[in-house]
N, CA, C and O atoms as a GROMACS GRO file, in nm:
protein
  332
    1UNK      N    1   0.086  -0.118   0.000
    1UNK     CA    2   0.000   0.000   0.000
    1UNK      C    3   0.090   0.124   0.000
    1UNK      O    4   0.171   0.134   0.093
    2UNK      N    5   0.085   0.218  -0.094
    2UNK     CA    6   0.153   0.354  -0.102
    2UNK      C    7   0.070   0.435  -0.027
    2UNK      O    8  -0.040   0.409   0.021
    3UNK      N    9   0.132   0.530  -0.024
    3UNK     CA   10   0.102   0.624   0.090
    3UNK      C   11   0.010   0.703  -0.012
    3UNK      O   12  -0.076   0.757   0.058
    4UNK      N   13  -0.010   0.732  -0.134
    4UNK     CA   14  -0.090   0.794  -0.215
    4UNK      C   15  -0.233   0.742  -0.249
    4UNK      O   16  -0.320   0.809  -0.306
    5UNK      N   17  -0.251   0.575  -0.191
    5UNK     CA   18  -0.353   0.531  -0.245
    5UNK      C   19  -0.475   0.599  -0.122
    5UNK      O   20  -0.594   0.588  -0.151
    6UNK      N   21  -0.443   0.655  -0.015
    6UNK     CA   22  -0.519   0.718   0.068
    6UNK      C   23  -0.466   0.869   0.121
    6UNK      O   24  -0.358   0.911   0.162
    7UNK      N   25  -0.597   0.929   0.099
    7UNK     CA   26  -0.521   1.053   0.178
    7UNK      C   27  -0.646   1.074   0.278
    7UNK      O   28  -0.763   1.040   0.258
    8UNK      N   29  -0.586   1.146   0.405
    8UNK     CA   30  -0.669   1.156   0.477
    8UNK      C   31  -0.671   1.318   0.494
    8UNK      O   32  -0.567   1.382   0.512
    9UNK      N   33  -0.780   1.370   0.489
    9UNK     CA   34  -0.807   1.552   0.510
    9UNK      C   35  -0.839   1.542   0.681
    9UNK      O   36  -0.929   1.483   0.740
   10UNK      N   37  -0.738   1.618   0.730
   10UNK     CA   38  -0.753   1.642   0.838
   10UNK      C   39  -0.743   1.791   0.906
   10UNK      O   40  -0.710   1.885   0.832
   11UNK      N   41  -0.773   1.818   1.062
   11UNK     CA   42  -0.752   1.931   1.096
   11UNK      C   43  -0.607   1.890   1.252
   11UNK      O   44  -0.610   1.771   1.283
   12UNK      N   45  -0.534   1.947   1.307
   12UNK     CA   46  -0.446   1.957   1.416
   12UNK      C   47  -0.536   1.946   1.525
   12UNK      O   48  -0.509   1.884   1.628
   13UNK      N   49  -0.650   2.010   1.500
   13UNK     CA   50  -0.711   1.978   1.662
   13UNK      C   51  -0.789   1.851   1.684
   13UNK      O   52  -0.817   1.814   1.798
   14UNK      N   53  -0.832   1.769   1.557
   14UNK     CA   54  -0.981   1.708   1.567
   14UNK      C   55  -0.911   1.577   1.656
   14UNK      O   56  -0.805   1.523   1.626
   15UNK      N   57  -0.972   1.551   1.738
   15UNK     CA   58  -0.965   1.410   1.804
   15UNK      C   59  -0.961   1.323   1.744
   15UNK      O   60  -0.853   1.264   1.734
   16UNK      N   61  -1.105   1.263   1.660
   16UNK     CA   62  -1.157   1.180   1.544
   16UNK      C   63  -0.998   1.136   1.449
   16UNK      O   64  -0.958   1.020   1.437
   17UNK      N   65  -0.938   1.241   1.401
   17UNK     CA   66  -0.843   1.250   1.321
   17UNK      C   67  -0.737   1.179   1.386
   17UNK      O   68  -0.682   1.085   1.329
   18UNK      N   69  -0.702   1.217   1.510
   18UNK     CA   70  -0.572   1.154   1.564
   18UNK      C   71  -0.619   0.996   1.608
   18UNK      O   72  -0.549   0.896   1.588
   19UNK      N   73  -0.737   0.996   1.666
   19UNK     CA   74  -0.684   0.851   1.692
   19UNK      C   75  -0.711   0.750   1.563
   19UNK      O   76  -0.665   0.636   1.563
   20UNK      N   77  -0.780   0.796   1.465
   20UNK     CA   78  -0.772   0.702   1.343
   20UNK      C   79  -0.641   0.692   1.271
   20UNK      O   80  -0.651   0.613   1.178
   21UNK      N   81  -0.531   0.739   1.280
   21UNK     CA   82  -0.419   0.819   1.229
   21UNK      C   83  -0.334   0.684   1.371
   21UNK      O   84  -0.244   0.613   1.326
   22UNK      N   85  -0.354   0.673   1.448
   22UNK     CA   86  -0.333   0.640   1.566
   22UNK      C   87  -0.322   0.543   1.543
   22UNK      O   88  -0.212   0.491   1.557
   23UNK      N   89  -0.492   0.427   1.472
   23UNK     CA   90  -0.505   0.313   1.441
   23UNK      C   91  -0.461   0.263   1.285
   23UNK      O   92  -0.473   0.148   1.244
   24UNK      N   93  -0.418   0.353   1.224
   24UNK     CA   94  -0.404   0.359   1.128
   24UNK      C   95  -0.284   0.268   1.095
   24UNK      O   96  -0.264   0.170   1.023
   25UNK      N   97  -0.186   0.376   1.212
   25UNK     CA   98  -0.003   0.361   1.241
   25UNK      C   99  -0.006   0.197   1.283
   25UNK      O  100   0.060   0.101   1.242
   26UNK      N  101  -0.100   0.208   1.371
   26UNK     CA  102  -0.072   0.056   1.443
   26UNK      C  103  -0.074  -0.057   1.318
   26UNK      O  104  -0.008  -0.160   1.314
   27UNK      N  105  -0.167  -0.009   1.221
   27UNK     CA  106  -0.181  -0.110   1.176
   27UNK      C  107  -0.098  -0.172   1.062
   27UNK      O  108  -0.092  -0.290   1.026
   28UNK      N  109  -0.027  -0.048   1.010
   28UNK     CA  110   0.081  -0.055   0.915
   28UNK      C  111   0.009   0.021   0.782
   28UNK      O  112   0.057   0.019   0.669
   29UNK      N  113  -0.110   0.083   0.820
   29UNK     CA  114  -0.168   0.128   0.654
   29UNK      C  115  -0.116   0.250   0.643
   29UNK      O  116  -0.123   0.331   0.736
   30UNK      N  117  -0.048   0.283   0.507
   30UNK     CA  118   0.054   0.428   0.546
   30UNK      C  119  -0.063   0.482   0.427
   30UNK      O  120  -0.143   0.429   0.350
   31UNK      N  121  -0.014   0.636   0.469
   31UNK     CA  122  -0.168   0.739   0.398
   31UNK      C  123  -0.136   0.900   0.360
   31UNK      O  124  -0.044   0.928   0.437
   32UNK      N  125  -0.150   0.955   0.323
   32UNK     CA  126  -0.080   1.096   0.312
   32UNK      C  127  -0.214   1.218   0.392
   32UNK      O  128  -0.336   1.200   0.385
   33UNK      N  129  -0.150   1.328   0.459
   33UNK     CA  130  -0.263   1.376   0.522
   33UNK      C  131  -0.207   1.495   0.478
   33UNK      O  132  -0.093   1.543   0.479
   34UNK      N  133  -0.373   1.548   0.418
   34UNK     CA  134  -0.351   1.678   0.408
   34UNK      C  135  -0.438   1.771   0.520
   34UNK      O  136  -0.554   1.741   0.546
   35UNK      N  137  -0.361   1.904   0.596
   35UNK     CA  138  -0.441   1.966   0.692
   35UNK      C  139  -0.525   2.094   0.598
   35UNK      O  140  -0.468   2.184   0.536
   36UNK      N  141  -0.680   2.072   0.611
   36UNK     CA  142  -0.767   2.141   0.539
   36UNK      C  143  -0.775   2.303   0.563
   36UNK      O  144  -0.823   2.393   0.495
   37UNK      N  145  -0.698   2.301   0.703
   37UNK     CA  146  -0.704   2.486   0.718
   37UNK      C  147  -0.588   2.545   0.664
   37UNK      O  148  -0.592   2.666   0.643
   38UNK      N  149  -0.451   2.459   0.626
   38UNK     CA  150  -0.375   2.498   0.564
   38UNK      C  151  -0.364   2.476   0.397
   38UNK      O  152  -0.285   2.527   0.318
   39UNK      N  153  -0.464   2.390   0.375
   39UNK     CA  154  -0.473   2.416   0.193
   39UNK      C  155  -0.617   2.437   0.204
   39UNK      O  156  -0.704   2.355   0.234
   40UNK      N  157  -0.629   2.563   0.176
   40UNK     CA  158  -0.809   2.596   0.142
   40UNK      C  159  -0.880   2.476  -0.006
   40UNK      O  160  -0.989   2.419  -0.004
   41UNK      N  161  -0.799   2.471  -0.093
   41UNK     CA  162  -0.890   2.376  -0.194
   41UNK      C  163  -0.876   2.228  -0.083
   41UNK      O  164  -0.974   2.157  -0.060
   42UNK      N  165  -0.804   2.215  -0.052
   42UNK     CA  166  -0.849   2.040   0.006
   42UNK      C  167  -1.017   2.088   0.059
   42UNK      O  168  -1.127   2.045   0.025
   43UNK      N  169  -0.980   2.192   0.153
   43UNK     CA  170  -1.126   2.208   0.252
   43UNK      C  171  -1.235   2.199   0.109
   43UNK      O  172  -1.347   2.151   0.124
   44UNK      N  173  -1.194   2.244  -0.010
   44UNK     CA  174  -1.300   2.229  -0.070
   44UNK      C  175  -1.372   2.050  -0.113
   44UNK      O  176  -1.486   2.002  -0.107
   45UNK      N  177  -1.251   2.001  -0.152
   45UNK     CA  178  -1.267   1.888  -0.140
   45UNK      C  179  -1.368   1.809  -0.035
   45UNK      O  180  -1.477   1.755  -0.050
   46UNK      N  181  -1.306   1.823   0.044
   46UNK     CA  182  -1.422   1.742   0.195
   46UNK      C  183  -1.540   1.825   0.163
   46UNK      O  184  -1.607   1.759   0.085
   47UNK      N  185  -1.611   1.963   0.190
   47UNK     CA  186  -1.719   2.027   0.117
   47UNK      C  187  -1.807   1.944   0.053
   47UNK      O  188  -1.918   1.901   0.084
   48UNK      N  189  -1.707   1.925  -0.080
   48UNK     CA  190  -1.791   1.823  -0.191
   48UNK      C  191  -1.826   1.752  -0.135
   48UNK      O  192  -1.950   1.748  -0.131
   49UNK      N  193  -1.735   1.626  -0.035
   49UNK     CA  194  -1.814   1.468  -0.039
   49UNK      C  195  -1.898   1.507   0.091
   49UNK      O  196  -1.983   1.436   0.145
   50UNK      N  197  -1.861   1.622   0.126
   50UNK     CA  198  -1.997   1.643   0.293
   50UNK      C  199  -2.096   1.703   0.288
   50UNK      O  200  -2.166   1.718   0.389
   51UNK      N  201  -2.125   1.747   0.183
   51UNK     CA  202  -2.263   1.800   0.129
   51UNK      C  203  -2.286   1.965   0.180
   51UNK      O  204  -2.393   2.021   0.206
   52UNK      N  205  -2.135   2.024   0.183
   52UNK     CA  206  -2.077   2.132   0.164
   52UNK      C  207  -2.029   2.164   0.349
   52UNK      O  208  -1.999   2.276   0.391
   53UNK      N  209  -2.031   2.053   0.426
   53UNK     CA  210  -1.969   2.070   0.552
   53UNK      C  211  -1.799   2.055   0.546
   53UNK      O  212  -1.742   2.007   0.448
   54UNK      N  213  -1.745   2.093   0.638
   54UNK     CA  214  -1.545   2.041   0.615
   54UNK      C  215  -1.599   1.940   0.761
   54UNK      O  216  -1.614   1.978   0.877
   55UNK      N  217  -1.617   1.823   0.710
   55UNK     CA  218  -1.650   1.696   0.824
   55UNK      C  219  -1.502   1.632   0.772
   55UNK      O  220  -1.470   1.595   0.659
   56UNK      N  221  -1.396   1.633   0.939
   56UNK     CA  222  -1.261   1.559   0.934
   56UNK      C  223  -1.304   1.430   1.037
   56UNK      O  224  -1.401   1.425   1.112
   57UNK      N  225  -1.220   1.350   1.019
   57UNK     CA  226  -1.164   1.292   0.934
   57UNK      C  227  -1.223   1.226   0.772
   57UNK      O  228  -1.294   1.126   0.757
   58UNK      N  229  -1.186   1.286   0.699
   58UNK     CA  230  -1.240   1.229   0.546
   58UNK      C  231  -1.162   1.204   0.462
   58UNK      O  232  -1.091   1.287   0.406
   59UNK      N  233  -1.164   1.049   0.435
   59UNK     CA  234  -1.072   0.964   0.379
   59UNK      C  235  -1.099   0.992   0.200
   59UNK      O  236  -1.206   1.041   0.165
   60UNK      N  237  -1.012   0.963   0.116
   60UNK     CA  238  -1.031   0.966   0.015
   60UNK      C  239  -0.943   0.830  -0.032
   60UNK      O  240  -0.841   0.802   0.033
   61UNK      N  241  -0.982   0.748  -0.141
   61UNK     CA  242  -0.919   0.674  -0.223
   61UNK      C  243  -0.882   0.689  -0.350
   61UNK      O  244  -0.930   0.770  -0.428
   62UNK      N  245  -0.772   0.588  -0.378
   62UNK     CA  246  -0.707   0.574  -0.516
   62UNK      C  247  -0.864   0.558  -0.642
   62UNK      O  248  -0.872   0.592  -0.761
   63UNK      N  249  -0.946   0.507  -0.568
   63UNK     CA  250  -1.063   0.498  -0.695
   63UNK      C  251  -1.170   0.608  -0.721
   63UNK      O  252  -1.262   0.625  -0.802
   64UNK      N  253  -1.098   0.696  -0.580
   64UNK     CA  254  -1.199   0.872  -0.592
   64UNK      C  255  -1.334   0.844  -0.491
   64UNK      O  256  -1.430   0.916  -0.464
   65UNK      N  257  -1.306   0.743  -0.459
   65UNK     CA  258  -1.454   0.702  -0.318
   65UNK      C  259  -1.416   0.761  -0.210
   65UNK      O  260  -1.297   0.772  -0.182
   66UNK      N  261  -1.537   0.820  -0.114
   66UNK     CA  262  -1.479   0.890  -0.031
   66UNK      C  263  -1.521   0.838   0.130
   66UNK      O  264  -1.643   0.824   0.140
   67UNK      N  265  -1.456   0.812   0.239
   67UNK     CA  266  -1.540   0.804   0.366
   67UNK      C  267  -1.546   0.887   0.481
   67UNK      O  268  -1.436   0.867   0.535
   68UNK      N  269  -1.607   0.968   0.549
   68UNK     CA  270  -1.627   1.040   0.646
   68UNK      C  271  -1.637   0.973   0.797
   68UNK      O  272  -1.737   0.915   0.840
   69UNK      N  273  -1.540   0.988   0.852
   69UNK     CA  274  -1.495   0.963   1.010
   69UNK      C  275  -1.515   0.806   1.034
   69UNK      O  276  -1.591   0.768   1.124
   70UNK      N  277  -1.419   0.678   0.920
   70UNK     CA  278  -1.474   0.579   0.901
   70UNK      C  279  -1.388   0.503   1.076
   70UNK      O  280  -1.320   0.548   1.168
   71UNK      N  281  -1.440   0.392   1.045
   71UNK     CA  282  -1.379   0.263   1.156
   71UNK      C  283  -1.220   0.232   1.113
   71UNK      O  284  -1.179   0.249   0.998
   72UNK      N  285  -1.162   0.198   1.190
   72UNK     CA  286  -1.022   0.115   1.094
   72UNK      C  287  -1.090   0.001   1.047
   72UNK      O  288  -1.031  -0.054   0.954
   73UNK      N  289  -1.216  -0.064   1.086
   73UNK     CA  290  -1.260  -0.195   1.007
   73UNK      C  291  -1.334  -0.141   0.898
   73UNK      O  292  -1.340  -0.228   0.812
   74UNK      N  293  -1.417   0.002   0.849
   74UNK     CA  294  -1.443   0.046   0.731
   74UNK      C  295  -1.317   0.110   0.612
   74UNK      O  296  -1.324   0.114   0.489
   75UNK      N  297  -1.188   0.164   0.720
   75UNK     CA  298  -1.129   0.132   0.628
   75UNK      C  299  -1.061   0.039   0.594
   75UNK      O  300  -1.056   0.022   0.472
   76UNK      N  301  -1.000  -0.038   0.662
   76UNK     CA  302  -0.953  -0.187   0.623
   76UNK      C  303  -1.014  -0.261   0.504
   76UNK      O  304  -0.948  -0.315   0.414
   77UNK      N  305  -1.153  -0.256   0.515
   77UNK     CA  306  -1.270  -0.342   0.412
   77UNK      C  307  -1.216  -0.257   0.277
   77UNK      O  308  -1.159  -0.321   0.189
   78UNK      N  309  -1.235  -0.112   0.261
   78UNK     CA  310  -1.219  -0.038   0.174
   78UNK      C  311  -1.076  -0.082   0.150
   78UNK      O  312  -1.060  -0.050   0.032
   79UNK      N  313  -0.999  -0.119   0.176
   79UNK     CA  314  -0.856  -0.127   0.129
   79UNK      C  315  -0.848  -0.307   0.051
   79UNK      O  316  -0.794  -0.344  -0.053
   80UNK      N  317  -0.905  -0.362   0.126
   80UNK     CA  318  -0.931  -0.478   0.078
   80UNK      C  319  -0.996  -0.504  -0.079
   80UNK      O  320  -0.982  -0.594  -0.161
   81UNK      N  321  -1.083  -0.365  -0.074
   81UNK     CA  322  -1.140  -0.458  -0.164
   81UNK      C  323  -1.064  -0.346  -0.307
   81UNK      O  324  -1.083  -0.377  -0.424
   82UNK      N  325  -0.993  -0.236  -0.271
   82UNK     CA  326  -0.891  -0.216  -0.360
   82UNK      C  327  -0.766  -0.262  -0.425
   82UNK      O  328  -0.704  -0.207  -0.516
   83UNK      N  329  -0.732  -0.403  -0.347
   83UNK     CA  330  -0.666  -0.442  -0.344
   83UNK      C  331  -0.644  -0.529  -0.466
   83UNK      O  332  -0.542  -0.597  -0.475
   0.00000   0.00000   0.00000
């Protein structure tokens, strides 16, 4: 798994964000994070898939699918079945 096939939009403060990032590490799934208050278009990004909210943690994939504040077992499944 490259670190490009996921990116995660995040913020420095959100809780949600760190400990998925947390479970993430543990688990060996590496991911690229972008922080949404420091690139205004990412924030636009999350917007889009939140139905114009900036809802973090919001995962994005290599196939352009998107998930909002998932499980490590929703993303795990999602990685699986990119696989």
């Amino acid at each position: 798994m490259t670190a490009a096939s996921v990116t995660m939009y995040s913020t420095p403060w959100c809780g949600y964000c760190h400990r998925l990032k947390s479970q993430m590490d543990r688990e060996g799934i590496s991911y690229e994070v972008v922080d949404i208050e420091q690139h205004p278009e990412a924030a636009q990004i999350v917007e889009k898939v939140n139905n114009g909210n900036q809802t973090v943690p919001t995962l994005v994939y290599a196939d352009g699918s998107a998930q909002t504040n998932p499980s490590l077992k929703q993303v795990k499944e999602k990685l699986a079945e990119l696989a």
